[in-house]
PLY file of the C-alpha trace (Angstrom):
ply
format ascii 1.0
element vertex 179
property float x
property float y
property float z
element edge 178
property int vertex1
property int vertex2
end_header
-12.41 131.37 -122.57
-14.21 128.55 -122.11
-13.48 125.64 -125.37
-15.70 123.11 -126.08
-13.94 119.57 -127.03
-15.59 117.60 -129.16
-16.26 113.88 -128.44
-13.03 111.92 -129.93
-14.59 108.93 -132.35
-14.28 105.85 -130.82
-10.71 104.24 -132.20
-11.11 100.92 -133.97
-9.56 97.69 -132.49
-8.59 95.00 -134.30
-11.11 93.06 -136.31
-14.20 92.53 -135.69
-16.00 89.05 -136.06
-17.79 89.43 -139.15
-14.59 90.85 -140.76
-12.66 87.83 -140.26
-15.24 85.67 -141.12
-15.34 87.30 -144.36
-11.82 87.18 -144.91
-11.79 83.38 -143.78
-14.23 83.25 -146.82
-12.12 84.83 -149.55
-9.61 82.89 -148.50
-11.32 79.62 -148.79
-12.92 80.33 -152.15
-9.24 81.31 -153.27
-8.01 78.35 -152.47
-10.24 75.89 -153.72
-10.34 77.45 -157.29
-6.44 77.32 -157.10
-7.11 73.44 -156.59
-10.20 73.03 -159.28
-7.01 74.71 -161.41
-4.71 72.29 -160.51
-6.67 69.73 -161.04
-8.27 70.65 -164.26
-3.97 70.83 -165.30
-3.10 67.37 -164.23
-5.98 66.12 -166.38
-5.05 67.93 -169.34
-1.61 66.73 -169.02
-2.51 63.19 -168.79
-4.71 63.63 -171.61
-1.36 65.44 -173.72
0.98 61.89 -172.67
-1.79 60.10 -173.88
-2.36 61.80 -177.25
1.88 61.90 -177.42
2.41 58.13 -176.83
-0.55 57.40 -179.44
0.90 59.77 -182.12
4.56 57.86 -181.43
3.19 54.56 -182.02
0.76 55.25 -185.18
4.52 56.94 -186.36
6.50 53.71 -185.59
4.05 51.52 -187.53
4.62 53.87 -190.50
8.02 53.67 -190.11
7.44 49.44 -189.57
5.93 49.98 -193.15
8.42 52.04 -195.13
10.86 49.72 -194.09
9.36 46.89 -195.52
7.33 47.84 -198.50
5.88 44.49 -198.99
2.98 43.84 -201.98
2.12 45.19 -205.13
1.21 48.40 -203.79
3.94 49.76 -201.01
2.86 48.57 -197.70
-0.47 46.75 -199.37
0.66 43.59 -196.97
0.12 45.62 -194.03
-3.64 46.23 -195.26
-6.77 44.59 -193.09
-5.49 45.17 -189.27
-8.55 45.78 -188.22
-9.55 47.43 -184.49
-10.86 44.75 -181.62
-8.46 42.02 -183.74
-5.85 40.84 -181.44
-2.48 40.51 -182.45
-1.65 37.92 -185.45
0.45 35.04 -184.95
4.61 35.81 -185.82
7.54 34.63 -184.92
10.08 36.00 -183.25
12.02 38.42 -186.27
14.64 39.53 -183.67
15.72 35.98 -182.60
14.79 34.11 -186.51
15.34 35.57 -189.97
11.83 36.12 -191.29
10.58 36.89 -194.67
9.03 40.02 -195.77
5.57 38.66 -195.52
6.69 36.96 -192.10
8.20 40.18 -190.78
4.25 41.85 -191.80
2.87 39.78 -189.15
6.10 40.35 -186.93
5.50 44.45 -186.87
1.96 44.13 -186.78
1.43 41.60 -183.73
4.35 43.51 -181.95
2.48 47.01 -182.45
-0.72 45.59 -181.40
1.18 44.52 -177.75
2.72 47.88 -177.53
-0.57 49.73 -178.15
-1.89 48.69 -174.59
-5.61 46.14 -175.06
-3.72 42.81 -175.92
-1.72 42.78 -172.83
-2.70 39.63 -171.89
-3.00 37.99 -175.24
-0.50 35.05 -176.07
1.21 36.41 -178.43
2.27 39.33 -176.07
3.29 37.30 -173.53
5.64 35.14 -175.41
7.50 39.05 -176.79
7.85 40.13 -173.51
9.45 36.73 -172.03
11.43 36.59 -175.13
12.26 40.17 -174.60
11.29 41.40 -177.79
8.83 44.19 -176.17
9.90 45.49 -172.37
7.99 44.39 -169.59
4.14 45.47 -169.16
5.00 47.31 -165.91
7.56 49.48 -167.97
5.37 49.82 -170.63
1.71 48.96 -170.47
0.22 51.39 -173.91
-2.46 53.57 -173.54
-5.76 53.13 -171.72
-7.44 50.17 -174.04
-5.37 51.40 -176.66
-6.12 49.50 -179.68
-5.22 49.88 -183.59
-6.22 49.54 -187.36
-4.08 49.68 -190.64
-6.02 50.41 -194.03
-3.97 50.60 -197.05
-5.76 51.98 -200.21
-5.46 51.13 -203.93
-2.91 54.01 -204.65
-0.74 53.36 -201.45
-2.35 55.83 -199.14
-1.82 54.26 -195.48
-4.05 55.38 -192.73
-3.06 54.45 -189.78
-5.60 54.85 -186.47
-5.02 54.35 -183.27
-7.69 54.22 -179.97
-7.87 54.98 -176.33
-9.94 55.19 -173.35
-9.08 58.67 -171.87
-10.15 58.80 -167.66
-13.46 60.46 -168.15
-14.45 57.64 -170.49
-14.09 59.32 -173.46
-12.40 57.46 -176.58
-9.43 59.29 -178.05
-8.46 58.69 -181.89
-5.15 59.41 -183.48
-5.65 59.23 -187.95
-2.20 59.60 -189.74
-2.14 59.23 -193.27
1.01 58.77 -195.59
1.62 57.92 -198.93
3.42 54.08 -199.10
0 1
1 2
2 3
3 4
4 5
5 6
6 7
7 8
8 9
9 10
10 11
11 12
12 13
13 14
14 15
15 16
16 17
17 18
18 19
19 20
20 21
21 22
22 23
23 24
24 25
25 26
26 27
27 28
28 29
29 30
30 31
31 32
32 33
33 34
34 35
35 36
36 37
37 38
38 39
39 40
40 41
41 42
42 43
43 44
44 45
45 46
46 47
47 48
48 49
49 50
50 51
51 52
52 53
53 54
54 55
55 56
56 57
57 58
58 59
59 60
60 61
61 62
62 63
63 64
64 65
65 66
66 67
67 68
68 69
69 70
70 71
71 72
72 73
73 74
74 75
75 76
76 77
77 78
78 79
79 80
80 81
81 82
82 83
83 84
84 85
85 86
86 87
87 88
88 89
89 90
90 91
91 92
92 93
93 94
94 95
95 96
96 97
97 98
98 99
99 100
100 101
101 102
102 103
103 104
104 105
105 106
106 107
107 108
108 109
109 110
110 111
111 112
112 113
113 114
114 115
115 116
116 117
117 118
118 119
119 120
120 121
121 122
122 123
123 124
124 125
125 126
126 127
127 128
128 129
129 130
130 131
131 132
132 133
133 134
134 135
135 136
136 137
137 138
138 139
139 140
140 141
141 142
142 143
143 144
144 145
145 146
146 147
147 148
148 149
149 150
150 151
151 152
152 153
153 154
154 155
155 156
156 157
157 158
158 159
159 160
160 161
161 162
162 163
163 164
164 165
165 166
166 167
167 168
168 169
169 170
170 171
171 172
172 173
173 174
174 175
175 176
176 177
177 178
């Protein structure tokens, strides 16, 4: 009896050159969107401490203002801080007993150092030498972080704060609080 064999398929080994080429491909494309994740992250985190840090200082000139209700109307002294103006002249509360009125231009100069623009104004300066405010390295403020205080007729304080963010876009912080 006479069996025919068939012809056995030819057996594949290992990859051919187009395969890994392919593969080599998916890989790549993997990896880069892992990255264009990672990096999307790290600017969305930066863009959290920066909305964090301006939230904690529009909070500490509130608290600045409930502690020292000055004017007719509760914190009316603290009215008129306008953005782009630099810090007012004050002397030094911590080492001098001030007023109330003095201790207005005290909180207000010292929150205008701490919110990052006036760096290298004067009055800045002088705080961090006299070591009212830490040094700039330890705490430089936000990105051209700047400030205003408005204070209406009936005591509502609205307090705004400003930054730069790294794509160029300006950030804004409003809180608003009853005197």
């Amino acid at each position: 009896m006479n069996v025919r064999q068939l012809p056995h398929p030819k057996r594949q080994r290992g990859l051919s050159m187009i395969e890994l080429l392919v593969a080599v491909l998916v890989l790549a494309i993997g990896i880069l969107g892992i990255t264009a994740l990672q990096m999307v992250s790290l600017q969305n985190n930066r863009g959290a401490l920066f909305r964090a840090e301006a939230v904690q200082l529009a909070y500490d000139m509130m608290d600045r203002i409930r502690a020292n209700p000055e004017g007719a109307v509760a914190g009316a002294a603290y009215d008129g801080l306008d953005i782009a103006a630099g810090p007012p002249g004050a002397a030094n509360c911590v080492a001098n007993n001030c007023s109330q009125a003095q201790m207005v231009a005290f909180d207000q100069a010292v929150w205008k150092c701490s919110l990052g623009d006036f760096n290298d104004d004067a009055q800045c300066t002088a705080f961090r030498g006299a070591g009212v405010l830490p040094p700039e390295a330890d705490q430089p403020g936000l990105p051209e972080g700047d400030g205003s205080i408005n204070v209406d007729g009936a005591g509502l304080v609205t307090i705004t704060v400003t930054w730069t963010e790294p794509d160029g876009q300006v950030g804004t912080v409003i809180i608003d609080s009853q005197g």
